[in-house]
C-alpha positions as CSV (number, residue, x, y, z in Angstrom):
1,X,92.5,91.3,90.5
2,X,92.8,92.6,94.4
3,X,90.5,95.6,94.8
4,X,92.9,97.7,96.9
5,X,91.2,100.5,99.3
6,X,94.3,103.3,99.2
7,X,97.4,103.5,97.2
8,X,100.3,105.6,98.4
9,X,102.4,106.6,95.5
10,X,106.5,106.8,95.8
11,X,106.4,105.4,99.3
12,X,109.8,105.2,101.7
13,X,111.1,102.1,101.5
14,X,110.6,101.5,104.9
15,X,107.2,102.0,106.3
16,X,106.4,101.4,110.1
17,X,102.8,100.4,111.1
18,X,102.1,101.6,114.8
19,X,99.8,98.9,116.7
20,X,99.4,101.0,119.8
21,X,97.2,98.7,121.6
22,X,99.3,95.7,121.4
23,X,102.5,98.0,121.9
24,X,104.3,96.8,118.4
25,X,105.3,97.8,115.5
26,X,105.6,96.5,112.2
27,X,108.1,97.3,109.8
28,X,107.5,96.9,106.1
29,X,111.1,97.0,104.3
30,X,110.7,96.5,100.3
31,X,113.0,96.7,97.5
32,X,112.0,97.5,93.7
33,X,108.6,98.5,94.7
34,X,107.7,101.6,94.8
35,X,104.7,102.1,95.8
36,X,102.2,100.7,98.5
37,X,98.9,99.6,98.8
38,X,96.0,99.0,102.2
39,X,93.5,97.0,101.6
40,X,91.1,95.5,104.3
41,X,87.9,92.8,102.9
42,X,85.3,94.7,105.3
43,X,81.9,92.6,106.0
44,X,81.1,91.4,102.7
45,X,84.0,90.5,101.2
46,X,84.8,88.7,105.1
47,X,81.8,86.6,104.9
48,X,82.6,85.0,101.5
49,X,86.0,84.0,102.2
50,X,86.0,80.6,103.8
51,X,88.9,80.5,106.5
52,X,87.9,83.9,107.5
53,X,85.8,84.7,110.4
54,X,82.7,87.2,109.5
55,X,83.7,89.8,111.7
56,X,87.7,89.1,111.8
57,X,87.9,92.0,109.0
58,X,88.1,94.3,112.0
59,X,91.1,93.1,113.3
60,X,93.1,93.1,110.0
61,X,94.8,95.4,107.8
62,X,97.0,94.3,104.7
63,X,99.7,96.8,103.9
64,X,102.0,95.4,101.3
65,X,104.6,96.7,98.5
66,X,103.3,97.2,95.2
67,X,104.1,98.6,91.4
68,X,101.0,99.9,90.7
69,X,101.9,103.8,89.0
70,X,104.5,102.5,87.4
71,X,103.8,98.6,86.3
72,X,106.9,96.3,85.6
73,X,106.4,95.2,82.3
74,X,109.3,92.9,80.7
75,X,110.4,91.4,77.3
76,X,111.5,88.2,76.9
77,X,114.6,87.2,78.8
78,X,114.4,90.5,80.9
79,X,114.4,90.1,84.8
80,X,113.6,92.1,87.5
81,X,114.0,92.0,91.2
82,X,111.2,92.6,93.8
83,X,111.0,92.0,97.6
84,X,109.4,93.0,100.8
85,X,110.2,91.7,104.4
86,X,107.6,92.2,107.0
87,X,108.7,92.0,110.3
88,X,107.4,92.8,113.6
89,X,108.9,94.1,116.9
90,X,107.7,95.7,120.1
91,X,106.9,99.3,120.0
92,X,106.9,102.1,122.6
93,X,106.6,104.3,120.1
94,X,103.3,107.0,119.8
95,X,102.8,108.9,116.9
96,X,103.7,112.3,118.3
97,X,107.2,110.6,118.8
98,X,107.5,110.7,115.3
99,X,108.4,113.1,112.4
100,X,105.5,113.7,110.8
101,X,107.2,114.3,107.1
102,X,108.3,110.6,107.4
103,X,105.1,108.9,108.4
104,X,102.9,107.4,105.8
105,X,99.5,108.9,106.7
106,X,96.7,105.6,106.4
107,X,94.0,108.2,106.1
């Protein structure tokens, strides 16, 4: 199992990640999850993974759509329908150009 390091319950299902320094931004769309999770490997976890760098854990954040309050659990010969699209597109944006009710606080 992923150790996660935040999860935001009941998330929009559009979340925009502001990368001010490289003047981008990317947009997490998702569909069926509700919920969202940030996880990062920090120095530890970066040094035992092979085709990661030792100190590349400070230039990487994984922000992806999850189920976690509500797991999908199904029966035999049920289905269900998850997606997420990650895209990425340049940004002038700044945080005080946005509403503050609709931002996802990574805090």
């Amino acid at each position: 199992m992923l150790k996660v390091d935040k999860v935001y319950l009941c998330t929009p299902t559009k979340i925009a990640v502001l990368d001010h320094e490289r003047k981008r931004t990317f947009v997490l769309r998702k569909d069926g999850l509700p919920d969202a999770v940030v996880w990062n490997p920090w120095d530890k976890k970066a040094k035992a993974i092979a085709d990661f760098g030792d100190d590349e854990y400070k230039q990487m954040l994984c922000v992806a759509a999850a189920c976690v309050e509500k797991p999908i659990t199904l029966k035999p010969g049920e289905e269900w329908r998850g997606r997420q699209e990650l895209s990425a597109v340049p940004s002038s944006y700044s945080s005080g150009q946005l509403d503050p009710r609709k931002i996802l606080s990574m805090s």
